[in-house]
Structures are given as structure tokens and as C-alpha cells.
C-alpha positions as a Markdown table, in Angstrom:
| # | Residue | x | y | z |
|---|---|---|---|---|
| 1 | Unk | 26.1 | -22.8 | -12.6 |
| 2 | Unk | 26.6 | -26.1 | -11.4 |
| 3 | Unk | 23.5 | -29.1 | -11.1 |
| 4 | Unk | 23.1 | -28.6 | -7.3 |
| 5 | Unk | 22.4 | -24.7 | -7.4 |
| 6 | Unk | 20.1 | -25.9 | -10.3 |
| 7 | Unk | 18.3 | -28.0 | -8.8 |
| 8 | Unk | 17.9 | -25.7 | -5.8 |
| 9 | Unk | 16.6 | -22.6 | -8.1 |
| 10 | Unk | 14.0 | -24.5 | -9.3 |
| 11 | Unk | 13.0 | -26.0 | -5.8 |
| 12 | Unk | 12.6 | -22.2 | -4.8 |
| 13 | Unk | 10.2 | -21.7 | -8.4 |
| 14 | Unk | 7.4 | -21.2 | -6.1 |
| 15 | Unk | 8.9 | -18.2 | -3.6 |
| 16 | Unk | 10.8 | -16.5 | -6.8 |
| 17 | Unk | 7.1 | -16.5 | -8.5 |
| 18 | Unk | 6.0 | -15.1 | -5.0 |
| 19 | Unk | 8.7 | -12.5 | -5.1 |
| 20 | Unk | 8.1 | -11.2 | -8.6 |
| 21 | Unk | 4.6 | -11.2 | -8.2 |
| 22 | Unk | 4.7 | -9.0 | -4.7 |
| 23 | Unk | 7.4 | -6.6 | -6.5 |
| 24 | Unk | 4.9 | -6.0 | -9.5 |
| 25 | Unk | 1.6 | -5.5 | -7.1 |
| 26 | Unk | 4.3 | -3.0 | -4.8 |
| 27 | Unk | 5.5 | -1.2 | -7.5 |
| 28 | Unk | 3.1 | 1.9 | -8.0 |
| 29 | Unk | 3.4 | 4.9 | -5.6 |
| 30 | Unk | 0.9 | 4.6 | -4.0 |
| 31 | Unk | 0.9 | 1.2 | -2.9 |
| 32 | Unk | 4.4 | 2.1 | -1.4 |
| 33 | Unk | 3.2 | 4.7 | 0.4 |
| 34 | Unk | 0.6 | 2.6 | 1.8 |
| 35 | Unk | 3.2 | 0.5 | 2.5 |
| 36 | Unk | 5.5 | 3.1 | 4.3 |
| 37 | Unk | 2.3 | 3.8 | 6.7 |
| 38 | Unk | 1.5 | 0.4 | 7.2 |
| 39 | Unk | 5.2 | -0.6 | 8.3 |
| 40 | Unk | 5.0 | -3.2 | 11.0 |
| 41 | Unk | 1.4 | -2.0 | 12.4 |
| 42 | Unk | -2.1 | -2.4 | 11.5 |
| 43 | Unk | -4.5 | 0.6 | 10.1 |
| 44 | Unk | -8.2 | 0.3 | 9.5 |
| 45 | Unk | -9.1 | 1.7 | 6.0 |
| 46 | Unk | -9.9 | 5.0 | 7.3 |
| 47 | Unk | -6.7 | 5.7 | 9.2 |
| 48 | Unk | -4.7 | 4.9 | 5.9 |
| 49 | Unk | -6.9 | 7.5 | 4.1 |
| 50 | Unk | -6.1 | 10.2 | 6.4 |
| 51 | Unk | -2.3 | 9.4 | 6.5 |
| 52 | Unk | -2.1 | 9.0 | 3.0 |
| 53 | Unk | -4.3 | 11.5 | 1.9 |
| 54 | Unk | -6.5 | 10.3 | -1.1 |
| 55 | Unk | -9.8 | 8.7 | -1.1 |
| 56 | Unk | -11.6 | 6.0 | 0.6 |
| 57 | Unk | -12.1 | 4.2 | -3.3 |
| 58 | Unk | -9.1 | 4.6 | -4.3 |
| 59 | Unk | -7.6 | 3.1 | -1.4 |
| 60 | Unk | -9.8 | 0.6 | -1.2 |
| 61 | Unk | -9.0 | -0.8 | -4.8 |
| 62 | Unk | -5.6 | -0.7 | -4.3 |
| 63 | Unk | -5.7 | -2.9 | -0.5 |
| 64 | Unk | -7.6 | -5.2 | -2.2 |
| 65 | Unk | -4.4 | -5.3 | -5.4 |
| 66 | Unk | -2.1 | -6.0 | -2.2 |
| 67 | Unk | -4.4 | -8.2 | -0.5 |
| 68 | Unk | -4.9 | -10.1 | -3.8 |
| 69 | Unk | -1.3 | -10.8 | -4.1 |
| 70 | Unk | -0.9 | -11.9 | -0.7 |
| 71 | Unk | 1.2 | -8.8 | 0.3 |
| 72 | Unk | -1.3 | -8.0 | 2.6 |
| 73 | Unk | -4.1 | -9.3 | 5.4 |
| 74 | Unk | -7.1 | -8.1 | 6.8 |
| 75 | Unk | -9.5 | -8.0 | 9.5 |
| 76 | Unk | -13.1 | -6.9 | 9.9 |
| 77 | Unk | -14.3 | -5.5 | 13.7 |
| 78 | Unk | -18.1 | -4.3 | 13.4 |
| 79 | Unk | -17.9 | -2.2 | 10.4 |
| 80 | Unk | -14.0 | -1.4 | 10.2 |
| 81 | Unk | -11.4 | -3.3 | 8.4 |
| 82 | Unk | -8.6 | -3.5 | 9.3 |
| 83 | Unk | -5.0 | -4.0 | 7.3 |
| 84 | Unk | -1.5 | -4.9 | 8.2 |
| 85 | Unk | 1.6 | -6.6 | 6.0 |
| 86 | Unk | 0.6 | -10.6 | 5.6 |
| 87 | Unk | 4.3 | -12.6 | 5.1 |
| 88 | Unk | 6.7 | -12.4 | 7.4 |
| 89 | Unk | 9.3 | -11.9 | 4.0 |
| 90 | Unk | 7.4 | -9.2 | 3.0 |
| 91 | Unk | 7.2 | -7.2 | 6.3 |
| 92 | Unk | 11.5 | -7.6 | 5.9 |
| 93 | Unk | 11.4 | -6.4 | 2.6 |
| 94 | Unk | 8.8 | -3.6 | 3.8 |
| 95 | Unk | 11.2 | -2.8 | 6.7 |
| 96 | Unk | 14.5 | -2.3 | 4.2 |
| 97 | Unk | 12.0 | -0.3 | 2.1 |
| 98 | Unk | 11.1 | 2.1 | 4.8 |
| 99 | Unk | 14.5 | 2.3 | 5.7 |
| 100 | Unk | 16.0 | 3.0 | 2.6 |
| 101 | Unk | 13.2 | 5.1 | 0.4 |
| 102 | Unk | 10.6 | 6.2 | 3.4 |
| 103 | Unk | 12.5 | 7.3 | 6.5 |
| 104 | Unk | 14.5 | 10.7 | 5.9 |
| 105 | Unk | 18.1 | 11.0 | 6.6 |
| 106 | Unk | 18.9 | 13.0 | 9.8 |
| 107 | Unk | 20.5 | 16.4 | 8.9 |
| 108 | Unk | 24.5 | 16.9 | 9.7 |
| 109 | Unk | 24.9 | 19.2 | 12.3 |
| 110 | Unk | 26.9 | 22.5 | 11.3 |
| 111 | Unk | 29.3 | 23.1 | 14.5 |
């Protein structure tokens, strides 16, 4: 590797500490399913419980993981809070997620 690319990994240190540290805090099954639901949208805590099917605590502990992390924001109205993807990089990556691992393939047609 020559001195320029060098000197350009390191000036990116910051975003590929970013990057590894959003891959660890996504990388349990649940959290990617929340992510799946999530997509491009915003859900209050409640509405991800329902879609994803566990409960309220459990949810709630891993949001605040994400949220830790910076993966994800929130938003309190009265007494609901609200969630959606925080970084523009990770709502790409979220988007090639869901497109790879979350959406299913369309079945072939037998004529």
C-alpha cells in the first residue's frame, strides 16, 4: 500500500471505528429484525413490539444498545417514543440489509 492510501486510511480512523462499532451493536438477531421493521420509517416502541413480536423490555434494552451506538435516534411525543435509523450511512447499509437478508425473493413462475 502506498503512503497516500496510508495516510488516507488513517484520516478515515474515526468512520472505520464508527463502522465496526455499528456492525457489533447490529449484529444479534434481534436487533436486525428491528432493523428490518424500522427500514427508512419511524415506529414508536409499541409498534416495534407488535411487529416484532417480543416484549416491551426487551425491546426497550436493545433500542437503547442501538441508540447508544448511534445507529439509531429518537423522539418523545406525550408519552410515546419514537425510533427511526440515525446516519444517513447506516440507513444505506440498513437498505442493502433489507434487501439482501430481509425482503423474500419473488417465486419463478411455472408456465
Amino acid at each position: 500500500m502506498n503512503t497516500a492510501n496510508n495516510a488516507q486510511l488513517i484520516l478515515h480512523e474515526e468512520d472505520i471505528d464508527l463502522a465496526s462499532r455499528s456492525l457489533k451493536a447490529i449484529a444479534h438477531p434481534l436487533r436486525l429484525k428491528i432493523l428490518c421493521t424500522l427500514g427508512d420509517g419511524e415506529l414508536s416502541v409499541q409498534d416495534l413490539v407488535e411487529a416484532v413480536g417480543t416484549s416491551q423490555s426487551n425491546i426497550s434494552q436493545h433500542l437503547a444498545i442501538m441508540k447508544d451506538k448511534g445507529i439509531l435516534a429518537s423522539r418523545k411525543d406525550a408519552n410515546r417514543v419514537f425510533y427511526r435509523v440515525g446516519d444517513v450511512r447506516t440507513l444505506r447499509l440498513v437498505a442493502m440489509m433489507r434487501e439482501v437478508f430481509c425482503e423474500r425473493p419473488a417465486r419463478k413462475s411455472r408456465h
